[in-house]
C-alpha positions as a printed NumPy array, in Angstrom:
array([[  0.   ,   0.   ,   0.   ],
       [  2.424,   2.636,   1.156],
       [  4.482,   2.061,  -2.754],
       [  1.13 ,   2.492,  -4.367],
       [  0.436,   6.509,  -2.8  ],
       [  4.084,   7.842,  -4.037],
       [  3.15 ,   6.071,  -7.642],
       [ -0.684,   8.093,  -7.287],
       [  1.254,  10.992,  -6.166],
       [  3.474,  10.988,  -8.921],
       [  0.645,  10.18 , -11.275],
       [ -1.908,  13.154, -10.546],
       [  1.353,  15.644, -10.506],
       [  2.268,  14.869, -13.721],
       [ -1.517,  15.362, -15.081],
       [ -2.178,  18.686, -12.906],
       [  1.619,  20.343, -14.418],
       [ -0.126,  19.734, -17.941],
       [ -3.109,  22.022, -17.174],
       [ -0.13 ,  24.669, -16.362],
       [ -0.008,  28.037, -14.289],
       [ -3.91 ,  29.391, -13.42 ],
       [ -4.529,  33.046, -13.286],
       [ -8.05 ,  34.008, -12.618],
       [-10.122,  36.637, -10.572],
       [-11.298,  35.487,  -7.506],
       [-13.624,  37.566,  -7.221],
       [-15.335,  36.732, -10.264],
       [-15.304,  33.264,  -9.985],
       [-17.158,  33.691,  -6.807],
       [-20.056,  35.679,  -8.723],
       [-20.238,  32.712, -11.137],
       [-20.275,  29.875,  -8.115],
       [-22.96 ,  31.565,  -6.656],
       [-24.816,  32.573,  -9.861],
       [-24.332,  36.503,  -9.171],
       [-23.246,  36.105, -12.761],
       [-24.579,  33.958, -14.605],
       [-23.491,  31.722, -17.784],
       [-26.282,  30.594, -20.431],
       [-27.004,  26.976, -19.792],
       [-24.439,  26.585, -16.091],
       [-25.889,  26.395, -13.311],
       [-24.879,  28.286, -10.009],
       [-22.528,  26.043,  -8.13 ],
       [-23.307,  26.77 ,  -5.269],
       [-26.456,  24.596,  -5.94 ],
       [-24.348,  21.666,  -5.57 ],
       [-21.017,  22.566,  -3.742],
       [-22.304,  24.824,  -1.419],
       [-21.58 ,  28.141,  -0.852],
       [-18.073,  27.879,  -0.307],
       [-17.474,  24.767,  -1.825],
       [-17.042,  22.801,   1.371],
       [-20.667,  21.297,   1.096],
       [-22.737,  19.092,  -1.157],
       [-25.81 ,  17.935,  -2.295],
       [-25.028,  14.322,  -2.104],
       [-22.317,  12.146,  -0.857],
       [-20.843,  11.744,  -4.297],
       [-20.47 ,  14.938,  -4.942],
       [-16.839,  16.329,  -4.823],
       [-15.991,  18.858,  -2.055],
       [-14.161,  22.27 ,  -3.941],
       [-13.019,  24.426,  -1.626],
       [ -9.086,  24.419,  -0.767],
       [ -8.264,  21.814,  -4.086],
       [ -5.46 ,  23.077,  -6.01 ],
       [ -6.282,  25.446,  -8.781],
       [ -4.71 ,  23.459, -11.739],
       [ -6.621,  20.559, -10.751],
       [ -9.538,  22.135, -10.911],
       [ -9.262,  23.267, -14.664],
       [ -7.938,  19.847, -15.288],
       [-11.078,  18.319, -13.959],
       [-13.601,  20.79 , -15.481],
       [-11.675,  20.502, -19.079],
       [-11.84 ,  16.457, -18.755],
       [-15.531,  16.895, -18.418],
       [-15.519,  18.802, -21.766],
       [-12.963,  16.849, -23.722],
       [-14.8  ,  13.508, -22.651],
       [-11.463,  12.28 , -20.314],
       [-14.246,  12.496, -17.379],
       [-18.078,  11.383, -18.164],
       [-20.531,  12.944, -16.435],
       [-24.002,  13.548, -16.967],
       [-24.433,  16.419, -14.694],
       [-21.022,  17.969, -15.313],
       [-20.805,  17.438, -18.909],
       [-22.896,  20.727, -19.881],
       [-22.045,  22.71 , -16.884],
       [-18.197,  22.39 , -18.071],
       [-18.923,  22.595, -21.599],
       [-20.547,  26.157, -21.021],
       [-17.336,  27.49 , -19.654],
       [-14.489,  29.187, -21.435],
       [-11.245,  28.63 , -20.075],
       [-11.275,  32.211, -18.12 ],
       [-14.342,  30.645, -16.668],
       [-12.793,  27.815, -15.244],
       [ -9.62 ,  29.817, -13.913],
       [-11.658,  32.368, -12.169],
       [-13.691,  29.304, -10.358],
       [-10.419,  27.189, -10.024],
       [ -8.81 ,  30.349,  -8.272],
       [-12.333,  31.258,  -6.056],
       [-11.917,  27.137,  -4.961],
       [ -8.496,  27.257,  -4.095],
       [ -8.964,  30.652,  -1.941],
       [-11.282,  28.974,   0.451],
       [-10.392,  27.094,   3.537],
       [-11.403,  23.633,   2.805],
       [-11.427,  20.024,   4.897],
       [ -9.659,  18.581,   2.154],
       [ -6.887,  16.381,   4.043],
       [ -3.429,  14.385,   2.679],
       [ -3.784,  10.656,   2.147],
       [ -1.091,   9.819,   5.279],
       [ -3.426,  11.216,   7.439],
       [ -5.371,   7.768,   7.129],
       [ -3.275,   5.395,   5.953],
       [ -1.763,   3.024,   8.103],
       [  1.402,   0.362,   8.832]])
């Protein structure tokens, strides 16, 4: 078990450095999570993830808040490119630009999250 986390680790690096350095506004990302400003065809997120990301409508649903920025775009562009299927993220993803995704990805990333490292629970 404890070879297979350094090989994940290494893994999920590799694909987050591909999505590259995120710039975005905050601030705007914010309006769009909470549907201040609204996209044609997306959804607030905040419908889902809360209003800081931290909370969700189901179990299954991933908490945002605190997640690295790049892995955020990463995910959201999967969604679109079909790397990730998802019925309810498929369109939500697909109506965002790129500066869409880096202003959310940035707004996550800003807030305090429960999001905890692997070691934390696994054991000799």
């Amino acid at each position: 078990m404890r070879t297979i986390v350094p090989t994940l680790s290494l893994l999920l690096a590799a694909g987050v450095a591909a999505a590259g350095n995120v710039t975005g506004d905050a601030d705007r990302g914010r309006r769009i999570h909470l549907g201040e400003e609204q996209i044609a065809g997306v959804a607030a997120c905040s419908t889902c993830h809360g209003t800081d990301g931290n909370a969700t409508q189901a179990p299954t649903f991933p908490r945002l808040a605190g997640q690295y920025a790049e892995y955020l775009v990463y995910a959201l562009e999967s969604y679109t490119n079909g790397t990730r299927n998802n019925a309810i993220m498929l369109p939500i993803a697909s109506g965002l630009t790129r500066k869409d995704m880096e202003d959310l990805a940035v707004f996550y990333a800003a807030q305090k999250g429960d999001l905890r490292d692997l070691s934390e629970v696994i054991t000799d």
